[in-house]
N, C-alpha and C positions, 0 to 999 in steps of 0.2 A: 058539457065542456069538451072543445076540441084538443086533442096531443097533437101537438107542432112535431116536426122536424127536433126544434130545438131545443123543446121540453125533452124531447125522446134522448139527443145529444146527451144535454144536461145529466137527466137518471142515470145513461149507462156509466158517464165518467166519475160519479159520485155515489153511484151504489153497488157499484163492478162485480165486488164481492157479495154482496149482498145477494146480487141477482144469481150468481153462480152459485151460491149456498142454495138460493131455490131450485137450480136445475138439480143440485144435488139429488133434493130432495124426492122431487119430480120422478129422475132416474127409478129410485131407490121403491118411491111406491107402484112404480111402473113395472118392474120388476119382481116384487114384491106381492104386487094381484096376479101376473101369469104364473107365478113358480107357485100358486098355492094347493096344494093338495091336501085335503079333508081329512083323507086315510091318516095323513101322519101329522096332521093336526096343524096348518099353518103354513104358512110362507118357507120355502127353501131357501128365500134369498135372506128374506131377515132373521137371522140367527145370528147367535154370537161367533158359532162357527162359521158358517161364512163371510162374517162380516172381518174377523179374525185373518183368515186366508188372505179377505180382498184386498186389506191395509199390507200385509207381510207382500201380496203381488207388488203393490204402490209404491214400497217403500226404495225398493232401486232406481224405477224411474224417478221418484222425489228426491233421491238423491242428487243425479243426473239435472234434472230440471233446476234446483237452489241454487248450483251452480251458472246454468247456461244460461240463468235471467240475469246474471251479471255480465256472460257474455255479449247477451243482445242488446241489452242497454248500454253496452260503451259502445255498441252499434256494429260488431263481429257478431259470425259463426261460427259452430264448431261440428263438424260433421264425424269427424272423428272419436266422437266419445265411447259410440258400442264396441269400435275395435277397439280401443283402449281399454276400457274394461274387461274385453276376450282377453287380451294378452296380459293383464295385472292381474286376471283371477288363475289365469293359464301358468302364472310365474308363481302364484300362491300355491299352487296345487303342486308342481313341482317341487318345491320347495319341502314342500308338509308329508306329500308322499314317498316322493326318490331319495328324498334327503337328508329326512326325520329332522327339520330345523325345531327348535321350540318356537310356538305360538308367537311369543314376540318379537323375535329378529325378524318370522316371516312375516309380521303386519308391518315391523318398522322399516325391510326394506321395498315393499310392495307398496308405502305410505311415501318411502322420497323418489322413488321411480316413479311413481304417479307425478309429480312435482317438479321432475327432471323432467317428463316428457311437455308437460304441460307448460313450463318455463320455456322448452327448445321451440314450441310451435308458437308460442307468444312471441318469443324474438324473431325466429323470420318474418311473423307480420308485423309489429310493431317495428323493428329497426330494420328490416330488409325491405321493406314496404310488398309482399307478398301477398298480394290479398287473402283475405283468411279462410276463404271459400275453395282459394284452390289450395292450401294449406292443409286446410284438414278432411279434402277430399282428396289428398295424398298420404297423409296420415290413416284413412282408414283404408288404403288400401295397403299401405307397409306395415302398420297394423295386424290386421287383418290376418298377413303374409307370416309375420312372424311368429304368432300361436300357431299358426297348423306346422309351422317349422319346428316350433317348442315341443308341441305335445304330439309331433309326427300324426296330425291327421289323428289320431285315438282319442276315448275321453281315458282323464288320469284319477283312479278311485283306488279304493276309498278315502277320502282324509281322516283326521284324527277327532277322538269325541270333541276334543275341546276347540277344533276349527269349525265343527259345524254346529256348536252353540250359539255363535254369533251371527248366521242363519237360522237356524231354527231350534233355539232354545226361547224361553218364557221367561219371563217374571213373576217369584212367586208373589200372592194377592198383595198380602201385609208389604211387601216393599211397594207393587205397584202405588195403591193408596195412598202411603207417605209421597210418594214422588207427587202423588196429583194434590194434595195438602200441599207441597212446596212448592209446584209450579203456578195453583195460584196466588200463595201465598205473595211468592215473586213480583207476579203480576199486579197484583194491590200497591205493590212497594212501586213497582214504576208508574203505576197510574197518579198516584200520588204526588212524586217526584215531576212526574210530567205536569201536572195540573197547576204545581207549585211553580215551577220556572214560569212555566206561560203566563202566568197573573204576576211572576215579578217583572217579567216585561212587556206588560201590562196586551199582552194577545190575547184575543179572544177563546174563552175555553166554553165545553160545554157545561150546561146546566147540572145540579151536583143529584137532581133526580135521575137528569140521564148519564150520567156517571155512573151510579149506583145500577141503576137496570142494568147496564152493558156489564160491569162487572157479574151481578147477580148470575147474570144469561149464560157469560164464558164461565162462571162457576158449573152454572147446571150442566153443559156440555160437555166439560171435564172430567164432574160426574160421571154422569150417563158412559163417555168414553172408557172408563178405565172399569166399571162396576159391568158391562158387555163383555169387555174382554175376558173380565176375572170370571165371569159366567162358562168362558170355555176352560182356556188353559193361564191365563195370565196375559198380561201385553207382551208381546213379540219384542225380543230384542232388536230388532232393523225397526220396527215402528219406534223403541225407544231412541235408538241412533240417529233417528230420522228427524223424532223431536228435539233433540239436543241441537243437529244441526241447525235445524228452522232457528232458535233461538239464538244460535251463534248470528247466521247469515243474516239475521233480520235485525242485531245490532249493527253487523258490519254496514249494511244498508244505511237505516236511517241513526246511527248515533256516532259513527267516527267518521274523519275525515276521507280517508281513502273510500268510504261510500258517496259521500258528495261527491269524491273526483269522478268516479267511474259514470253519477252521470249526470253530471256534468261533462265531461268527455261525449259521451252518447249523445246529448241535449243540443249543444254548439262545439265542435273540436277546436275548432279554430280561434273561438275566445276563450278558451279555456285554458290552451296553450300561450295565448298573450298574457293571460291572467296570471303566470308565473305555475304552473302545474307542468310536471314529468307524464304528457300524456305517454306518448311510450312505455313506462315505466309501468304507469295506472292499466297499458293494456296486456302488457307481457304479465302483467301479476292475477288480470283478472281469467286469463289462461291457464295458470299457475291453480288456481282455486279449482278451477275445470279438471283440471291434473287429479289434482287432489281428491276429488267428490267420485274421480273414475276409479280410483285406488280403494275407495269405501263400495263403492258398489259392484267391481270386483270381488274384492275379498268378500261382500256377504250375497253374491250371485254363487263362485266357488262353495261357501259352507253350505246354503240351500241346497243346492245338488247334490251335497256331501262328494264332487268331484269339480275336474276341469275339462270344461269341454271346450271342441275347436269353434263352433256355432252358439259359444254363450255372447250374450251382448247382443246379438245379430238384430239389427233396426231399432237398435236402444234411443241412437240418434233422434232418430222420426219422433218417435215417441215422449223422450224430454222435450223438446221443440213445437211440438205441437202443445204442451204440457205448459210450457211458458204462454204461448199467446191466447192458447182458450182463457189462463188465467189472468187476461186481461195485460202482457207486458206489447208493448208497440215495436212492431216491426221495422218501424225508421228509429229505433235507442231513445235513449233518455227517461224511457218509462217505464215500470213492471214493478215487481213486488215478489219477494220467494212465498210469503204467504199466496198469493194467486196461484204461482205456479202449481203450487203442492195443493190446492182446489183442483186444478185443471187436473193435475195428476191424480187426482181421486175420482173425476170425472172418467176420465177414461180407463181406469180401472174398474171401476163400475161398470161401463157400458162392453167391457172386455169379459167380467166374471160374470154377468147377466145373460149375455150372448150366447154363451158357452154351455152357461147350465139350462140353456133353454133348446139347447143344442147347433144352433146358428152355424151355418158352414160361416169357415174360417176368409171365404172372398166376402163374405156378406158385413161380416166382422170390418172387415179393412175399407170398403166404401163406403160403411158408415163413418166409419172417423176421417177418413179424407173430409165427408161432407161437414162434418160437424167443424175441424179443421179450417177449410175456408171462410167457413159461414162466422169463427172467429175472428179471425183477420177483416170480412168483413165489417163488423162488430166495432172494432178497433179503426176503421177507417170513417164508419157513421159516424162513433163517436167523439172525434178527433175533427169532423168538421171538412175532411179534405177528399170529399168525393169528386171525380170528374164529372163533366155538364154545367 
């Protein structure tokens, strides 16, 4: 049996994820056979510990990235997000250290300052017509300008026990557990709910064996997820932040309005705005969200460190963005998924903590992921159909 072109088209657009869960994989035992050593009985890479670390590395970019797939899909950029995070983690640390604020005045106002800056750079693009590319490749550089202005060029240490909790504090087991008990439990509840609308009007749903398998499967992996972790120290708070977000973003996506606008927006601008839709509005806010996700990974860039440094953030950009398109979101808008993203982002934390412990010079590190990079965009261009020739 020959594979066409179009068969190949077809798999990657309908099994995207599917096929990235296998690179996962791939990675991981690839990894997994060089880092093994006899003496200490196993694999380095596959441990609860470093599997623990690799997720708590992921969890800023996957911040970064949930965010910027809403970007690229109403069809912006945003370059500016590592310097934004420098200077919201850089105002966190100020705050916590010079100034002894409590905990939560300095999340809440680190949380509308993200929100403010992320609102100011959606308006000049969207109502000033700014392109967004040169917008937030001014932004990281005023950015950028204003942290080493803040923290005078120094890192600002130490912060307070209870700021660097939300970095690097754990979960202990017995709550983990519950939460994995109630995130599938959730998931049952919408699978349900979804299954039930689509048969009241009258769409086609899948078969209730493959219903059950696919529930079964994300049961076992939820498992497996949280019973690893609790083998080291518990789930990482930023991996549980990280999870909450995904499930926030991923209703805003597919279950409320304002995720149809944004892309729809991305998809056609122009009939979208006859259609009676505030594209403007849909793009200054999906900015706003950008704002917002700098301000969370920020504030747990700062508590990891247990300071604020003038060089945190530094090529965060690159990295969400590349993080969006390995996971499958399209470079011309209208397309992507935060679940992809936060694949891609595990992808390249992966092939980052792999690297490393295998001892990989740090230029070898960064050509591999430009090539992997491309070779996504690629990917997205086969299958999408719109090759030149």
């Amino acid at each position: 049996m020959t594979i066409t072109k179009k068969d190949f088209r077809k798999f990657l657009s309908e099994y995207k994820i599917v096929a990235l869960l296998a690179v996962i994989v791939i990675i991981w035992a690839f990894f997994g056979a060089l880092t093994y050593d006899s003496d200490l009985g196993g694999s380095q890479f596959l441990t609860p510990r470093n599997f623990s670390n690799l997720l708590r590395q992921m969890a800023i970019t996957g911040m970064l990235a949930s965010a910027m797939v809403f970007v690229i899909v109403a069809g912006e950029i945003d370059l500016s997000v590592g310097s934004l995070l420098g200077l919201l983690g850089g105002i966190a640390a100020v705050l916590d250290v010079t100034y002894s604020w409590p905990l939560w005045a300095t999340i809440a106002l680190v949380i509308v300052m993200g929100v403010f800056f992320g609102v100011f750079v959606g308006w000049l693009t969207a109502y000033l017509g700014i392109p967004s590319f040169i917008v937030t490749l001014g932004g990281q550089l005023a950015f950028r300008g204003m942290v080493l202005g803040l923290t005078g060029g120094i890192t600002i240490a130490p912060v307070s026990d209870g700021f660097k909790f939300i970095g690097q504090g754990y979960l202990p087991g017995w709550l983990g557990n519950i939460g994995a008990i109630a995130l599938f439990a959730l998931l049952v509840v919408l699978a349900v709910r979804t299954r039930a609308n689509r048969q009241k009007h009258n769409l086609v749903v899948s078969s209730l064996p493959t219903e059950l398998g696919r529930l079964v499967l994300t049961g076992v992996v939820i498992l497996g997820f949280v019973l690893t972790l609790n083998d080291y120290q518990g789930v990482p708070v930023p991996v549980l932040i990280l999870l909450i977000i995904l499930g926030v973003f991923t209703v805003i996506g597919n279950k409320t309005t304002f995720g149809r606008h944004i892309y729809a927006v991305g998809s056609n601008m122009e009939a979208t705005r006859l259609s009676g839709v505030n594209v403007n509005f849909v793009k200054m806010m999906v900015f706003a969200l950008m704002g917002l996700m700098c301000a969370f990974a920020g504030l747990t860039t700062s508590a990891r460190l247990a300071a604020g440094t003038p060089s945190a953030g530094f090529g965060g950009e690159l990295d969400a963005i590349a993080s969006c398109f390995i996971g499958g979101t399209s470079m011309r808008g209208g397309v992507g998924s935060v679940s992809g993203a936060l694949v891609g982002a595990v992808i390249m934390a992966s092939l980052d903590n792999g690297m490393s412990m295998l001892g990989i010079d740090t230029f070898w590190q960064q050509i591999v992921k430009g090539v992997i990079l491309v070779a996504a965009v690629y990917m997205d261009i086969v299958s999408s159909g719109n090759q030149r020739g």
